[in-house]
N, C-alpha and C positions, 0 to 999 in steps of 0.2 A: 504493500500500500504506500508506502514511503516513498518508495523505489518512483510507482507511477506520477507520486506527487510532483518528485523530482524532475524528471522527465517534460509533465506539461511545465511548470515554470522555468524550464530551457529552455522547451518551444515559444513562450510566452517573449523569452528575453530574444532570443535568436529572430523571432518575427518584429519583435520590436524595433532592431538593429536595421534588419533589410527596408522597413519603411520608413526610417530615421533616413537615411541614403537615400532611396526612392525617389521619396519628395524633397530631397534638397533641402531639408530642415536645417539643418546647420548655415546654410544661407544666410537666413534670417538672424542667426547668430552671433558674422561675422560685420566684424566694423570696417566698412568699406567708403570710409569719408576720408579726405586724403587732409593734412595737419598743412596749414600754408604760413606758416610763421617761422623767425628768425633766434637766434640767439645771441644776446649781447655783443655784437661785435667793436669791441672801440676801435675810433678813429686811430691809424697809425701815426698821425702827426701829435698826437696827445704822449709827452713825455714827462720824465721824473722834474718835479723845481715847477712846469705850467702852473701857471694861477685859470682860475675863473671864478666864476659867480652864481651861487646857488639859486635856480628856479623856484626849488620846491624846498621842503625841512627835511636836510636828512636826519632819518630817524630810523635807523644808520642807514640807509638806502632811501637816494633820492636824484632830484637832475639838476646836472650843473653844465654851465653854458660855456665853454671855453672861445676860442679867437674866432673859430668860424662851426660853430657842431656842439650841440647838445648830447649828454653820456648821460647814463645810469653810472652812478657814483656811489662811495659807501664811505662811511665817516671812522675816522680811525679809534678814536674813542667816545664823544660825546657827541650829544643832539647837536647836530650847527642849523641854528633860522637859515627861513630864507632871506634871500640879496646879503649874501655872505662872501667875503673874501675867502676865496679856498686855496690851497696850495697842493698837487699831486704830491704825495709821499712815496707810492709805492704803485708798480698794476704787475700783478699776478696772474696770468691769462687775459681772460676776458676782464676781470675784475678792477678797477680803478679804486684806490682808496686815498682817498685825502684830507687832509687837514685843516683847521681854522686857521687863517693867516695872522 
């Protein structure tokens, strides 16, 4: 009795599987939206000692305006307002971190 019990909920999963395929169900599963965005790239003219002038508050991530280009910046220790003298201290990849002047 086991045995046949066994048996049908094989059949149950095995027929389950072949109509999962069939109708393309997983389809509907799949995220088929394509992402069209960027990642921080800073300006290559943006070097160690530039100044500019904060947009927005960093708080520790925020945008500052240098000589011709706005960056996503990050503040090296404390909240700096905005229309701030900034000074680049440091860019570690992508990342820009700078200082209160």
């Amino acid at each position: 009795m086991l045995t046949l019990w066994l048996i049908i909920i094989l059949l149950f999963i095995i027929i389950g599987i072949l109509l999962f395929f069939r109708f393309n169900t997983w389809k509907s599963l799949m995220l088929e939206t394509e992402i069209y965005s960027k990642v921080n790239i800073p300006d290559e003219n943006i070097l160690v000692g530039m100044e500019g002038r904060t947009i927005s508050r960093l708080a520790p991530a925020g945008k500052v305006f240098f000589e011709n280009s706005t960056e996503e910046v990050f503040s090296q220790h404390d909240f700096i307002d905005e229309n701030q003298v900034v000074v680049v201290t440091k860019i570690e990849g992508s990342k820009i971190i700078v200082k209160l002047k």
